[in-house]
C-alpha positions in Angstrom: 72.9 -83.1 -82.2 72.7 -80.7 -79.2 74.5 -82.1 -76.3 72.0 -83.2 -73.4 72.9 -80.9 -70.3 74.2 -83.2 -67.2 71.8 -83.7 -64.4 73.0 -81.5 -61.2 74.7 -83.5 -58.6 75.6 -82.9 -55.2 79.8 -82.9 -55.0 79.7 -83.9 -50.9 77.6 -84.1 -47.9 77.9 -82.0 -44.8 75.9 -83.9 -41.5 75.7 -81.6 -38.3 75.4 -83.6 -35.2 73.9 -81.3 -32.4 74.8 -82.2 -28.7 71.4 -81.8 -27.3 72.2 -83.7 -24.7 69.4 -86.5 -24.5 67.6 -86.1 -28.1 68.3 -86.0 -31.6 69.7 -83.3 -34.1 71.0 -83.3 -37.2 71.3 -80.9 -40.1 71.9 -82.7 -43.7 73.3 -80.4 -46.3 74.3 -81.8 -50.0 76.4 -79.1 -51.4 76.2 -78.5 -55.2 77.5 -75.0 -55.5 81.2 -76.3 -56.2 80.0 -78.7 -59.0 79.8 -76.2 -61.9 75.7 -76.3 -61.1 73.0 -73.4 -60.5 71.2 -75.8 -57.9 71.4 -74.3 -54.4 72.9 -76.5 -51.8 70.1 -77.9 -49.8 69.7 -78.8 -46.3 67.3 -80.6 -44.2 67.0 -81.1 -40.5 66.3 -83.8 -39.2 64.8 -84.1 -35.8 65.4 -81.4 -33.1 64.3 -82.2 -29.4 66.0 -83.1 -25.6 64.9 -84.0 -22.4 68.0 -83.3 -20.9 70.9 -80.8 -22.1 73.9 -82.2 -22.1 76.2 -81.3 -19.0 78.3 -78.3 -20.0 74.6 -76.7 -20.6 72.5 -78.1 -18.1 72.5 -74.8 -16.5 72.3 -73.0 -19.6 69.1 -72.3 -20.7 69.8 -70.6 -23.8 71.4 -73.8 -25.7 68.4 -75.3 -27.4 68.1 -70.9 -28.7 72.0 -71.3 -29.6 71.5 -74.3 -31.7 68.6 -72.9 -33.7 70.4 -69.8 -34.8 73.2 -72.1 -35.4 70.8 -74.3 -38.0 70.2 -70.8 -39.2 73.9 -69.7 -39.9 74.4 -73.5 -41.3 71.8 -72.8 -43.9 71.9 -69.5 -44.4 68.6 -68.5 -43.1 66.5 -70.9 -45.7 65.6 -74.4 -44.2 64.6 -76.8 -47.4 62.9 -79.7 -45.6 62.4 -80.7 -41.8 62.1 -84.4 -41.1 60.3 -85.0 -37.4 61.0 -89.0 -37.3 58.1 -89.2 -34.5 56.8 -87.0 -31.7 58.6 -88.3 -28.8 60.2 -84.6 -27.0 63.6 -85.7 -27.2 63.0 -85.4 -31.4 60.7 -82.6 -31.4 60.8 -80.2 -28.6 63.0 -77.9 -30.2 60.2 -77.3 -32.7 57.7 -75.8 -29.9 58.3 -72.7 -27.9 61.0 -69.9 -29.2 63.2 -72.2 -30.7 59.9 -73.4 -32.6 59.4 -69.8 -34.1 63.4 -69.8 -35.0 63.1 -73.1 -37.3 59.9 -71.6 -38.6 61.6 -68.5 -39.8 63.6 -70.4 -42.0 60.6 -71.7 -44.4 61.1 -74.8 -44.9 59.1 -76.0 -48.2 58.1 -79.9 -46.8 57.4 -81.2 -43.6 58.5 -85.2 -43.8 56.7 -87.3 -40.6 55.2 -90.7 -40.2 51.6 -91.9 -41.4 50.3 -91.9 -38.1 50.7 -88.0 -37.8 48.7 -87.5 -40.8 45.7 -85.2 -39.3 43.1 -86.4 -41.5 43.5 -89.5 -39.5 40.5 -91.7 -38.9 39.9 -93.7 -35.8 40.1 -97.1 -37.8 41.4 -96.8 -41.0 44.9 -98.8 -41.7 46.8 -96.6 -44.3 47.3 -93.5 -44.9 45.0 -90.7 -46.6 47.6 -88.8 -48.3 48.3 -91.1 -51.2 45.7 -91.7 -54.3 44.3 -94.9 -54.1 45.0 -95.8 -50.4 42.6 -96.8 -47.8 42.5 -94.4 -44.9 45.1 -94.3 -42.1 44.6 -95.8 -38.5 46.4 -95.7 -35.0 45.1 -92.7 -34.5 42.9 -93.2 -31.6 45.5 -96.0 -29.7 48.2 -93.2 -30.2 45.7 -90.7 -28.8 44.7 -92.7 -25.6 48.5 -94.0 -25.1 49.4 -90.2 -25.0 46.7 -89.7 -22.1 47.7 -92.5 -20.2 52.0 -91.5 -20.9 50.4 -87.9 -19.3 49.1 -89.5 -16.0 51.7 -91.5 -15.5 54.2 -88.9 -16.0 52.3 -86.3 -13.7 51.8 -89.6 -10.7 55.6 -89.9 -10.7 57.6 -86.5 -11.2 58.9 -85.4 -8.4 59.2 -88.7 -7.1 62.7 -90.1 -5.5 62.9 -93.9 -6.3 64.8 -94.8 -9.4 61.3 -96.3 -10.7 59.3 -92.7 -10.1 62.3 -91.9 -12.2 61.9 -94.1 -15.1 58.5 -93.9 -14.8 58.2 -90.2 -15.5 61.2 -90.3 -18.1 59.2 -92.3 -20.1 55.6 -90.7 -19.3 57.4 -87.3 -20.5 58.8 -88.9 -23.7 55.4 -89.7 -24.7 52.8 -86.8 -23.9 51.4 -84.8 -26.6 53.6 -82.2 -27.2 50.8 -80.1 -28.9 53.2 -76.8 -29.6 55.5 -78.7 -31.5 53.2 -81.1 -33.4 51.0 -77.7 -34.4 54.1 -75.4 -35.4 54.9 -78.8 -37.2 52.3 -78.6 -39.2 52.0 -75.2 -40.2 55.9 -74.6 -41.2 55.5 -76.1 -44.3 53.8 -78.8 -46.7 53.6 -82.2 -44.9 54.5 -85.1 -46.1 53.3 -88.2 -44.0 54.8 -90.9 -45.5 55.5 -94.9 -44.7 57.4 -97.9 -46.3 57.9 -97.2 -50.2 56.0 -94.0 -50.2 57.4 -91.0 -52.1 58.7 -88.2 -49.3 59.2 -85.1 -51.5 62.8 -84.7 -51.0 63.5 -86.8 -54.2 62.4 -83.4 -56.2 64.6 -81.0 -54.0 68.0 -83.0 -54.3 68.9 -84.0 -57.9 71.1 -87.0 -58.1 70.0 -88.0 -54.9 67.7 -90.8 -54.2 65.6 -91.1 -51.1 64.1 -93.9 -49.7 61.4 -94.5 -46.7 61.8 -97.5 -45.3 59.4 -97.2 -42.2 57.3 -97.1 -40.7 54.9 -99.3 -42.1 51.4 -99.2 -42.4 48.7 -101.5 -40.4 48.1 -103.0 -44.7 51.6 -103.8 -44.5 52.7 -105.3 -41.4 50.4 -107.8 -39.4 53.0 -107.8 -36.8 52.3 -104.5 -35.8 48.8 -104.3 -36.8 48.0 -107.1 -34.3 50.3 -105.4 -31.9 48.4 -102.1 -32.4 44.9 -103.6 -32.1 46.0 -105.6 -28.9 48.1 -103.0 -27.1 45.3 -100.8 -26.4 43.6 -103.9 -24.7 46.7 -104.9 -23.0 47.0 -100.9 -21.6 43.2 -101.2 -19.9 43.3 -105.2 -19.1 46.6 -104.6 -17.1 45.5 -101.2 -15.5 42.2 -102.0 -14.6 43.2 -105.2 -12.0 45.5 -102.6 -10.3 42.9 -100.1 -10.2 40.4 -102.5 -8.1 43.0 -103.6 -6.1 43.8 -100.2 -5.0 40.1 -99.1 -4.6 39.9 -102.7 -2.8 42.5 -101.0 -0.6 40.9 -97.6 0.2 37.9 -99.7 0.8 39.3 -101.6 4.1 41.3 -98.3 4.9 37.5 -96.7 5.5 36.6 -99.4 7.5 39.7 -99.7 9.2 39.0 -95.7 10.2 35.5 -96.1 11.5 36.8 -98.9 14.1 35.2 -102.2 12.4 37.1 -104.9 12.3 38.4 -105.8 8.6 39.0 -110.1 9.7 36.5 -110.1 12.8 37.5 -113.5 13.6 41.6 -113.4 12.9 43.9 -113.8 15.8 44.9 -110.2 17.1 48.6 -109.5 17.4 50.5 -106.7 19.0 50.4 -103.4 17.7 53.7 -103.0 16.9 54.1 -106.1 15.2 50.8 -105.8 12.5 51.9 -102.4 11.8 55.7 -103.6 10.7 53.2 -106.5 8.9 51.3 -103.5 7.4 54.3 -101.9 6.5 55.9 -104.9 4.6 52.6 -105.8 2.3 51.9 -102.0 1.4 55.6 -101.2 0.2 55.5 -105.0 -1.5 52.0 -104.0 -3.3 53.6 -100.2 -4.3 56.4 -102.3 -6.0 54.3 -104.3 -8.0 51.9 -101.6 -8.8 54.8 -99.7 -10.1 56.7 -102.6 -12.0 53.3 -103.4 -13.2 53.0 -99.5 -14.9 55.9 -99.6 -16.0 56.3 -102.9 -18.2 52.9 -100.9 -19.5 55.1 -97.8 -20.4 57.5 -99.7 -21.5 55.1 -101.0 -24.2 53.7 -97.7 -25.0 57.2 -95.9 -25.4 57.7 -98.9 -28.1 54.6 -98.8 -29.7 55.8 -94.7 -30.2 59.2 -95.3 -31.4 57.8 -98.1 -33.9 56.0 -95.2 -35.9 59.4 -93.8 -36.5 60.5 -92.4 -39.8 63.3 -94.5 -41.4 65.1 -92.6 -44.4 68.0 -93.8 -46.9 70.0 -91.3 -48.7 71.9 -92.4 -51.4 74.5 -90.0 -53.5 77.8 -90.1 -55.3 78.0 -94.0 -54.5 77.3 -92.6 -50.4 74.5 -94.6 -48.2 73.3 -92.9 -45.2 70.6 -93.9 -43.0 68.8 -92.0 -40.1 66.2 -94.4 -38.4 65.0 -92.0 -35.8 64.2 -94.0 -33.1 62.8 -97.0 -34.9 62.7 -100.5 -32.7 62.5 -104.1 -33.7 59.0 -104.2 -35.3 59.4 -101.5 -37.4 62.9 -103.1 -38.9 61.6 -106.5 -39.1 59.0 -105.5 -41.9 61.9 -103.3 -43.4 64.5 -106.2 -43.7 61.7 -108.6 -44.9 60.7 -106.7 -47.8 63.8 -105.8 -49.1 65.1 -109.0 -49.0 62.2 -110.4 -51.1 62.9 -107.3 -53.6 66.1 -108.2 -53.8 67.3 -104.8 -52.5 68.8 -106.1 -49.3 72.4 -104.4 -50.8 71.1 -100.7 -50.0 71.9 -101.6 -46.4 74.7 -104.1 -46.6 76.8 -101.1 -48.3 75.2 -98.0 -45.7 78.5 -95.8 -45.2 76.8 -93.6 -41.7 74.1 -95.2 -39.8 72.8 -92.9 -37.5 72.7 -95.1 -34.2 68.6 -95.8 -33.2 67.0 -94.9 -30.4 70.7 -92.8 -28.3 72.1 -96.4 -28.2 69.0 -98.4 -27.0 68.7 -102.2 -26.2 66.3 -102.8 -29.2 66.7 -100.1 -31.5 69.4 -101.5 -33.2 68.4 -105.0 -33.7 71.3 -108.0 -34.4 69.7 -108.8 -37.9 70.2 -105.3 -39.3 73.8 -104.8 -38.1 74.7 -108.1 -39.4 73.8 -106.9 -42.9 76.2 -103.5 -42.5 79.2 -105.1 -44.6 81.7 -102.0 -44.0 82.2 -103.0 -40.2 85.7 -103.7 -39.3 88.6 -102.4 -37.4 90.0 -99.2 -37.3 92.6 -100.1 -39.7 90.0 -100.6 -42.6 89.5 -98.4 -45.4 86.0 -97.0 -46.1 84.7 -98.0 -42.5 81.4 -97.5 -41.2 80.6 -94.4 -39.6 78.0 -94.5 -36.7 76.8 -91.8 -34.8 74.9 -91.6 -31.7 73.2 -88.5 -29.7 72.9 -89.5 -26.6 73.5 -89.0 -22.7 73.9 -91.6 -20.0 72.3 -92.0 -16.9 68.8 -90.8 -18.2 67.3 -93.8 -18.3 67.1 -97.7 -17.6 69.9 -99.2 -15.3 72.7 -101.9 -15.9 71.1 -104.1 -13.1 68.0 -104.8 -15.3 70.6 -104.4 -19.1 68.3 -101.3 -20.1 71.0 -98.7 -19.9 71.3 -96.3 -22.6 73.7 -96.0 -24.1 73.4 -100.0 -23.6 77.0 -101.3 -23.1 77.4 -104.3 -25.1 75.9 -102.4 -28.3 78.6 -99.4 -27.4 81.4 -101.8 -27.5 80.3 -103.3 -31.0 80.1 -100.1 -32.7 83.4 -98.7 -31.3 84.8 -102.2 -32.2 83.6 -102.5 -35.8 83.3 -98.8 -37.0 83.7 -95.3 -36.3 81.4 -94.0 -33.5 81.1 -90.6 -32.8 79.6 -89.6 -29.5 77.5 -86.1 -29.0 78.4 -86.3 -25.2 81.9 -87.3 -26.0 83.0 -84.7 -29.2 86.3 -83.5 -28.6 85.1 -79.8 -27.6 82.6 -80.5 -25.3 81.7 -76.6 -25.0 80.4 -76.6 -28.8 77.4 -76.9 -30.2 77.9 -79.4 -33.5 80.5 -81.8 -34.6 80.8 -81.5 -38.4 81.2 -84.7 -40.7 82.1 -84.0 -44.0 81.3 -87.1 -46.6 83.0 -86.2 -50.1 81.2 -87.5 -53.2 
């Protein structure tokens, strides 16, 4: 009997963690070369964005170039796969622009993104179109508007100096369109638009590897979001629109005001000096709340974004590693729920690297899903969890209102209970990647 040829396994895993400063970057490479096997290594990238270089670069604007030709060295010029987890520009600049032509040049064969990028997309559809069978795919039109209104709000507040003109553009950038990157995107190689349980293409590129999508899911799938998605673009207009008449309200009695008519004939008249201090007091009060009122709206928006996020599982060699882009508590909840009921709950209670969610935010890594991670433990333990996190303080939110990100509390869990590496604190903090190498 001739003896059956071994299936080609990969013999360790190489993960590249770019400092981009504030953003995402990660090159995966399963080596096979070593293992007495034809098969190529392979390599796949994984997001590649910033909105803020990190400080030995902020002046330098060559970095993002740097750490595309790096990605090419890495892989020796040939890219297998790209994953863009969602379109928010700290995960996908890097694909627009020069750099954009740079990760082009190196061919990669499939280009892995969430359902709602599909662009066959249909106004009202609640699945996606790419798989046989499926009804069509929706979001489309609320992610379309929610980009127009994440534009206006981001071009109302740049340039201005309060820490909520700040926050406001931060997250009115993180959200625009970012048509460059999303069209080079799309033309750099076959995409795959995929959701909870779909296939993702990189099962047929990595033998012995298995590849799971656990998010995001589809409006079929989850009523949380679906009601979520239907109601949000309600919420967007029925909370902008009472602002917006109070304001023209405003310029209303301003005209007035200009052409000498009273605005209260019969009021009681005060000094000038004291109305205007009166004047002064209501109009910064209103600002405020105008502004706290946008952004509880961003807010939203910049959720409803990062719940579209691409969640991937590798397993190898007995290895579990799991990149969540920027995935928030929505998008997890319907994950956890339905492995649980499969009774697969175990490929997350034995993850080995969990790439940390969302640069460390508040909801990104939500209680329920670290409770399940069973290799926590001190530093002493063997086999710990490895976490990593890109990321760069001060960018956004504030410890006043327990938004900070990183946010503090989750910091001092994952330094605690595994073994956290830091972009903005690798040991060289002049170099471009810190290499992890995972034996299988």
């Amino acid at each position: 009997m001739a003896k059956v040829k071994a299936k080609a396994k990969p013999h360790q895993i190489t993960l590249r963690c770019y400092n981009v400063g504030f953003g995402d970057c990660f090159l995966l490479t399963f080596h096979y070369a070593k293992a007495g096997s034809p098969q190529k290594d392979r390599h796949i990238l994984i997001d590649f964005g910033s909105t803020s270089r990190p400080k030995p670069f902020e002046d330098d604007a060559r970095h993002m170039k740097n750490i595309a030709a790096d990605i090419g060295r890495a892989c020796e010029g040939k890219l297998d796969a790209v994953v863009a987890t969602h379109r928010h520009t700290d995960h996908v600049s890097g694909f627009a622009g020069q750099t954009g032509k740079m990760i082009a040049a190196l061919a990669p064969d499939v280009v892995i993104q969430p359902w709602t990028e599909d662009p066959e997309a249909e106004e009202e559809g609640t699945a996606p179109v790419n798989d046989p069978g499926q009804a069509k795919q929706a979001l489309a039109g609320s992610l379309r508007n929610m980009r127009e209104l994440a534009a206006a709000v981001h071009e109302a507040h740049k340039g201005g100096t309060t820490e909520m003109d700040r926050q406001l553009a931060f997250l009115g950038l993180e959200n625009i369109k970012n048509e460059d990157a999303v069209k080079r995107l799309a033309e750099m190689g076959e995409g795959r638009y995929v959701y909870f349980g779909s296939k993702c293409g990189l099962e047929e590129m990595l033998p012995g590897v298995k590849v799971r999508v656990l998010g995001p899911p589809t409006l079929e799938q989850s009523e949380e979001i679906g009601s979520y998605a239907k109601d949000s673009e309600e919420y967007w207009f029925a909370a902008v629109r009472p602002m917006a008449l109070f304001w023209a309200a405003q310029a209303g009695m301003a005209a007035r005001a200009s052409k000498g008519k009273r605005l209260f004939p019969k009021a009681e008249t005060r000094q000038v000096e004291e109305a205007a201090e009166e004047v002064r007091w209501f109009a910064k009060r209103a600002e405020a709340e105008a502004q706290d009122q946008t952004l509880g709206i961003v807010r939203r928006l910049d959720a409803c974004m990062n719940n579209t996020s691409v969640i991937l599982l590798f397993e190898a060699g007995g290895k579990r590693l799991l990149f969540p882009g920027d995935a928030q508590a929505e998008n997890w909840m319907y994950a956890l729920r339905r492995l649980e009921e499969k009774g697969e709950i175990g490929l997350l209670e034995e993850v080995d690297l969990y790439k940390v969610g969302h640069h460390g935010s508040l909801n990104a890594t939500p209680r329920s899903l670290w409770a399940k991670f069973r290799k926590k433990g001190g530093a002493e333990m063997e086999g710990r969890l490895q976490s990593v996190m890109s990321t760069k303080p001060d960018k956004h939110g504030s410890e006043a209102n327990h938004s900070e990100v990183p946010r503090r509390p989750l910091v001092e869990e994952l330094e605690s209970e595994s073994e956290l590496l830091r972009t903005d604190k690798m040991e060289k903090p002049d170099g471009l990647a810190k290499v992890i190498a995972i034996p299988l």
